[in-house]
C-alpha positions in Angstrom: -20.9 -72.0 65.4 -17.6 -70.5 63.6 -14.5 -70.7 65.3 -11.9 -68.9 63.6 -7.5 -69.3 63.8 -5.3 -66.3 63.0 -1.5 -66.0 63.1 0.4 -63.8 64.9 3.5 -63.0 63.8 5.7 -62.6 66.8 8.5 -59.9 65.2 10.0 -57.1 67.3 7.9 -54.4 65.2 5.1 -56.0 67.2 6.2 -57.3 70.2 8.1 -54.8 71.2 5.4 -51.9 70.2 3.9 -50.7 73.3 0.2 -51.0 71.3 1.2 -54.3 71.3 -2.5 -55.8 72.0 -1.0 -59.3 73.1 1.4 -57.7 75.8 -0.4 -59.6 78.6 -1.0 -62.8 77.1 3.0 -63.5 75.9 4.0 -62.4 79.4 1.9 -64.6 80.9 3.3 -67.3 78.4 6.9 -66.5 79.3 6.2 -67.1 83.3 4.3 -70.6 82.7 7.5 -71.6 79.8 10.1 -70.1 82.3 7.9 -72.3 85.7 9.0 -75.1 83.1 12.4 -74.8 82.4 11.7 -73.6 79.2 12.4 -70.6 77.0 10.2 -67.6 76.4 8.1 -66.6 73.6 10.5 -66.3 70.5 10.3 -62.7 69.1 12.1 -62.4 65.8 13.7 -59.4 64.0 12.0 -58.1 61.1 11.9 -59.6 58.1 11.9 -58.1 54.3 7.9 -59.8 53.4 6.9 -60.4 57.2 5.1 -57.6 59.1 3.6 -57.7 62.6 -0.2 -57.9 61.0 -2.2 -60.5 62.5 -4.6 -62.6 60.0 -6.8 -65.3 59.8 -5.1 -68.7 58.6 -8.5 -71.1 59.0 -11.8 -71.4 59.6 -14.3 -74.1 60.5 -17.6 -74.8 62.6 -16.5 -75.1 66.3 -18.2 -79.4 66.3 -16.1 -80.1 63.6 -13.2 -79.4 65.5 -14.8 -81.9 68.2 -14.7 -84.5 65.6 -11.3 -84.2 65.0 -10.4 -84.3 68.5 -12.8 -87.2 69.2 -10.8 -88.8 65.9 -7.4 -88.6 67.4 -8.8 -89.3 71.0 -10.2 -92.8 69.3 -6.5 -93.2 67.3 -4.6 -92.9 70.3 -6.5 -95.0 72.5 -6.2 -97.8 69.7 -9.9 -98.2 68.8 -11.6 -97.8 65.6 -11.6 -94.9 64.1 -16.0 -94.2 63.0 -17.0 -91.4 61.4 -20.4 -90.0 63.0 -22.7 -87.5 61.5 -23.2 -85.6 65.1 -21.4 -85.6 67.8 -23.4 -87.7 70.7 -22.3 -88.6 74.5 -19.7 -91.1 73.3 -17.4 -88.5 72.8 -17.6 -87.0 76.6 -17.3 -90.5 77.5 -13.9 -90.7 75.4 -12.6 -87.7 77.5 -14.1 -89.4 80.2 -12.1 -92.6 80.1 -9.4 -91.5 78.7 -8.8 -88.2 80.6 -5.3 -87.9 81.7 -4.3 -88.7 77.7 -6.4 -86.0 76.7 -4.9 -83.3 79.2 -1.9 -84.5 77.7 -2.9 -83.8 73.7 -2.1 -80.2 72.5 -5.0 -81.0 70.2 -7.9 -81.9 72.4 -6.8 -80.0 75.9 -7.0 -76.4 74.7 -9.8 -73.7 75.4 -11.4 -72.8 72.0 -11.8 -68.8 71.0 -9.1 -68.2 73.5 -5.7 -69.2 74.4 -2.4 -69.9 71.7 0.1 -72.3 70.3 3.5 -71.1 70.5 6.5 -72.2 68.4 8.4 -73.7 71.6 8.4 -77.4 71.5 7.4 -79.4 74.8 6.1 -82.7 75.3 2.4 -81.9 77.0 0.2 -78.6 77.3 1.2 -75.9 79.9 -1.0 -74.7 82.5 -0.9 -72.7 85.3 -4.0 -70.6 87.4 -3.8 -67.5 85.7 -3.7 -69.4 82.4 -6.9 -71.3 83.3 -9.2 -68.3 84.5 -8.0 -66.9 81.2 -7.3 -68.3 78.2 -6.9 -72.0 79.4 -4.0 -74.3 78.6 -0.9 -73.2 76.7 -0.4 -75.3 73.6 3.0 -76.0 71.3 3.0 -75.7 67.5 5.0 -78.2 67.6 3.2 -80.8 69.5 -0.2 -79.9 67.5 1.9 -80.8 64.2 3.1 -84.2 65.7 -0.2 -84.8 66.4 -1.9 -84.0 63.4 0.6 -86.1 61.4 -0.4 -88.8 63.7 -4.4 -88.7 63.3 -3.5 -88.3 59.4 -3.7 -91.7 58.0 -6.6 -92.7 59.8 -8.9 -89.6 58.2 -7.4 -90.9 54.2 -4.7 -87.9 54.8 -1.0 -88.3 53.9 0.6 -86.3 56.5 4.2 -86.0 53.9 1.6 -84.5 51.2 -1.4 -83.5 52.1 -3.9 -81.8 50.3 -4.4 -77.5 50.1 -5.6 -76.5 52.7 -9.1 -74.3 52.6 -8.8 -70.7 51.6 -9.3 -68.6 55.2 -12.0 -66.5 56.0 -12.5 -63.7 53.9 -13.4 -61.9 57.6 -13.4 -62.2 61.3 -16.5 -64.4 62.3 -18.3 -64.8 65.6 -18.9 -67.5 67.6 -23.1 -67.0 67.0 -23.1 -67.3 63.5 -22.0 -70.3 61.3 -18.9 -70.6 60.0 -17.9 -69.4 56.7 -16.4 -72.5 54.3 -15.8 -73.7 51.5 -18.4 -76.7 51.3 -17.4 -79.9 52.5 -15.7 -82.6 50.2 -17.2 -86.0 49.8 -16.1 -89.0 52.4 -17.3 -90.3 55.7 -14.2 -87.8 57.3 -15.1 -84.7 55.1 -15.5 -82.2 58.2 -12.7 -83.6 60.6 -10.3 -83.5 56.9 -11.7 -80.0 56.8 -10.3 -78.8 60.2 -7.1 -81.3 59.6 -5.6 -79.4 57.0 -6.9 -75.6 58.5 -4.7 -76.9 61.8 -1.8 -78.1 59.7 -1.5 -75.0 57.8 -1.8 -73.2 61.2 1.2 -75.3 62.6 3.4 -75.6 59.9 3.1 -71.6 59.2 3.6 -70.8 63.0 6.5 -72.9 62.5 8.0 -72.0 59.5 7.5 -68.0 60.0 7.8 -67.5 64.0 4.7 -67.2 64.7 1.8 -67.8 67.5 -1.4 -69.5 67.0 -4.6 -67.7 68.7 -7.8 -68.9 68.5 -11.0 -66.4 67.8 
């Protein structure tokens, strides 16, 4: 199944449009970050080369994503990091064991095809009723790059220089039909890699051009 990340640029010429399609889901951002003693949504002023288009960033098949996640759940409970060819109950018994350090991973606690990253640093993901009967758990670009540059070495990745990241989809995908990549590279870690660096790239551009990070 495709599971596809796109980048929204959060500029006034959006934000502040009153088509602005995200309207509900940034306001219910800024309650949850203000109920935490943090600060709102960033919105920047325009930019000469940044427009408030939203566009895909990365694409991968939604399991791979759950062998990422199962990678960094193994790395941060200091066992062995195995690659698998499928992913089989030992993963739910990860999230099992090791539940409260999962709800505590902006990697691994976050609804897929909905919900966001935001480019406001805090230390766990944010969630509050209305964030759970919508798009689930609020995640920080931030903390998703930490984490990524801490499951790096383990998956052969070197988080100071890693490799390009896969071109994104040429078009939206759904979540019925498989995803559209570039084939796999060889190695035992091809598909988590894979995601890896579509993540990365997702994180470092959120952070780098103000932007938020939505799943589709």
């Amino acid at each position: 199944m495709a599971c596809d990340l796109w980048l929204v640029p959060l500029v006034d010429v959006l934000c502040h449009s009153p088509d602005n399609p995200f309207a509900e889901e940034i306001a219910a951002y800024d309650k949850v970050l203000g109920e935490s003693g943090l600060p709102p949504v960033p919105v920047f002023g325009y930019m000469p080369g940044l427009s408030g288009d939203v566009a895909p960033v990365a694409g991968f098949d939604y399991d791979a994503l759950h062998f990422l996640r199962r990678a960094y759940l193994l790395h941060l409970c200091g066992l062995p990091v195995t690659p698998v060819d499928e992913l089989r109950g030992d993963y739910e018994q990860l999230l099992e064991m090791f539940e409260s350090a999962a709800q505590q991973s902006h990697l691994v606690w976050h609804y897929d095809h909905a919900g966001a990253y935001v480019p406001v640093d805090f230390a766990a993901p944010l969630s509050s009723d209305e964030l759970m009967e919508g798009g689930g758990p609020l995640g920080s670009s931030h903390g998703l790059l930490r984490e990524l540059q801490t499951v790096a070495p383990a998956l052969g990745i070197d988080p100071v220089n890693p490799p390009a990241a896969p071109a994104p989809p040429s078009r939206p995908t759904s979540l019925e039909e498989p995803a559209a990549t570039t084939p796999y590279e060889d190695g035992p870690f091809a598909r988590e890699r894979h995601v890896w660096l579509g993540l990365h790239a997702a994180a470092t551009r959120s952070l780098g051009q103000g932007s938020m990070i939505v799943f589709s």
